[in-house]
N, C-alpha and C positions, 0 to 999 in steps of 0.2 A: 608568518604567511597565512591569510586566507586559506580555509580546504577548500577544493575545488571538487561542487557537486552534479553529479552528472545525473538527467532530469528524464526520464522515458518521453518522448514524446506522444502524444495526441495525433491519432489517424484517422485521415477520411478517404476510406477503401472507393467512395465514389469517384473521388476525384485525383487521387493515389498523391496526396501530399502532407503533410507531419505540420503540428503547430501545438502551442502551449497555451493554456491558459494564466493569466498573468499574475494569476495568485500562487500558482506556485514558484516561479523562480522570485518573487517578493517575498515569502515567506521565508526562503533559503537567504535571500539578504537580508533580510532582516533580526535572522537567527546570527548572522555572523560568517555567513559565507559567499562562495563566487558559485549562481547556476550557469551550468552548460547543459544546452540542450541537446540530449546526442540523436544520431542517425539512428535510422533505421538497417541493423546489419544483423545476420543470422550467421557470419561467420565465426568459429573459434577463434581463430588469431587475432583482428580486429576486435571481438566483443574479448577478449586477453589486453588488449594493449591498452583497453581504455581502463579498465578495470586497474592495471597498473601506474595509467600515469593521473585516476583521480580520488580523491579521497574516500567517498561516500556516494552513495546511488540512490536515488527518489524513482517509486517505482510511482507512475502516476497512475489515472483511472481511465475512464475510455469505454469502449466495447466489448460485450461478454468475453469469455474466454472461451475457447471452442469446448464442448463438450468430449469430443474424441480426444481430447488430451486425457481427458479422467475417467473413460473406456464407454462412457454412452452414445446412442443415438441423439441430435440434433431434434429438439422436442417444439411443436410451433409455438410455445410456449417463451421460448429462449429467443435473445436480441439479438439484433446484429452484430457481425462476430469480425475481426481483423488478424486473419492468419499471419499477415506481415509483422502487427505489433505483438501476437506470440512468439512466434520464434525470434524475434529480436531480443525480447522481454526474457526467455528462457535462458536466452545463449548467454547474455549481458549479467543477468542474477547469476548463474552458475558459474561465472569468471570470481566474480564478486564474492560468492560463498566460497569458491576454492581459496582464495585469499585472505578471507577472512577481516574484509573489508567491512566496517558497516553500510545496514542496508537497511529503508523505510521504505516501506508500503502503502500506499495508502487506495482504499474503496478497492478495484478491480486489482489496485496493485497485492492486495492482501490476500483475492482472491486468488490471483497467478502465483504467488506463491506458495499456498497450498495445495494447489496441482502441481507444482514444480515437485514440491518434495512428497507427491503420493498421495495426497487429499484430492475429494470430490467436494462439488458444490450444488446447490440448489438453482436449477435451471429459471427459476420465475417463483419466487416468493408467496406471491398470491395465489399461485396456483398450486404449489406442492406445502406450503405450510403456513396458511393463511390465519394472521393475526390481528390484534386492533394496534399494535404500535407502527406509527406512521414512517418506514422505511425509505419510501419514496418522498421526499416534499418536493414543494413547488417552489420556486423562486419567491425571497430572496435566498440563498443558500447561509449568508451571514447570520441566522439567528438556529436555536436547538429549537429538536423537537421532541425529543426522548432522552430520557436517561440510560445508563449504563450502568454497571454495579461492576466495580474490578475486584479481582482476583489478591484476596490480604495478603501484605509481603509479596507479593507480583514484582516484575517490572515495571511496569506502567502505573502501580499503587507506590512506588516509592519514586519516581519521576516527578508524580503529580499531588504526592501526599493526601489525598483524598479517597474515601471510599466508592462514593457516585461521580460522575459527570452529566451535563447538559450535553447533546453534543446535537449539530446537523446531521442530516441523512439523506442519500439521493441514490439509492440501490435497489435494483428489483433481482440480485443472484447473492446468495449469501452460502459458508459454510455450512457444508454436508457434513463429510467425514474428516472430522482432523486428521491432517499427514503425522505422517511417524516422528515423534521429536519435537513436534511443535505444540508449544504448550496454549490455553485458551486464556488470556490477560482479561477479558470485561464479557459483559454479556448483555442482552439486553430483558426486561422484562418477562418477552415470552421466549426466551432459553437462546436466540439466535446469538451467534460468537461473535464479539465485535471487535474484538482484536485478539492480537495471536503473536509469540515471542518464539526465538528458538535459542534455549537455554544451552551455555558451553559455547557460546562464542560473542565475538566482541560488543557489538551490534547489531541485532538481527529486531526491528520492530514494523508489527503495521496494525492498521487503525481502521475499523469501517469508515469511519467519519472522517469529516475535511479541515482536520485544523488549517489550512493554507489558507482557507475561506474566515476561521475566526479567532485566528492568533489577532489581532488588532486589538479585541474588546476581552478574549479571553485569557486569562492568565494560564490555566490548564494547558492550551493547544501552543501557547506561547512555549510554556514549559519543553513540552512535547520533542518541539523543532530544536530547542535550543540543547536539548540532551543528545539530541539527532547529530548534532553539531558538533558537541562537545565531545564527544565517541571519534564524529570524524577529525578533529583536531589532537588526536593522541597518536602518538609513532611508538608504536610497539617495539619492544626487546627484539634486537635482530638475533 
């Protein structure tokens, strides 16, 4: 059987309706699985039931994360924010860590998850720790613009067997403080955390970058999904 991966959706607080972009649930077939794109729900028992009845969880990217999660003031600096896609985002990962389900992050998805478990982030890049590596690009999102340096013997260095990566970038909020437990897998040039593991459990990875955008041409990000998968395709000792 196919795992069955359950996809965060994409909000537009304007117009209060949910959508994907189509690179991700491509990526997830093409790694080997079935995307479902779930609701938006902030409830326990429902963000419980889904967690139960799916393999694996893709947390996607989207809009900042509120800063009051991680105990600041809203700085004019920070983007627009989606209170509906946090709390759904919160409730739905926390099903999924209590279970011990795998989980991939990826861009804001990486970010929410280090405010989930106690990490701050960087409200605006340029403004609180401005670099010459290119964070934001501009379309097309399919080619790299920086490199990464991962972490030897890491997660993510034995997934993809290599030291450096190429990867895309399209982020202006990046880690602050690492949360408790969660290790820093890559980094980029000028010291920013580009991805982040949480060692002692099944599956737990996320990524600044958008492998959904260059598993096609890249083996690395191909890799990436396909480990993503391969986690979610294992039925643990009852």
């Amino acid at each position: 059987m196919l795992p069955l991966i359950g996809i965060t959706p994409l909000h537009s607080t304007r117009r209060d309706y949910t959508w994907i972009h189509p690179d991700y649930p491509a990526a997830v077939e093409a790694a080997g699985g079935v995307p479902v794109l779930l609701p938006l729900t902030d409830g326990e028992e429902p963000a419980g039931e889904l967690a139960r009845r799916l393999d694996g969880l893709l947390l996607s990217g989207g809009q900042d994360v509120d800063p009051t999660l991680y105990g600041e003031d809203l700085l004019p600096c920070c983007g627009p924010l989606s209170p509906a896609k946090d709390r759904s985002e919160r409730a739905v990962l926390e099903a999924f860590l209590r279970l011990d389900k795998p989980v991939y992050a990826i861009c804001r998805g990486m970010q929410l998850l280090n405010v989930h478990l106690g990490g701050t982030l960087y409200q605006d890049l340029d403004t609180q720790r401005p670099s010459a590596v290119p964070h934001s690009q501009q379309p097309p999102y399919d080619l790299p613009v920086h490199s990464v340096s991962l972490r030897p013997g890491g997660m993510l260095h034995a997934i993809v067997g290599r030291e450096q990566l190429a990867v895309n970038s399209y982020h202006h909020q990046a880690v602050r403080r690492l949360a408790p437990g969660l290790r820093a897998e890559a980094a980029a040039s000028d010291g920013v955390v580009e991805a982040l593991s949480l060692p002692g459990r099944r599956f737990v990875l996320a990524t600044q970058w958008h492998p959904e955008n260059l598993y096609r041409a890249d083996e690395s990000a191909a890799a990436i999904l396909r480990a993503f998968l391969a986690a979610c395709r294992e039925r643990p000792d009852p």
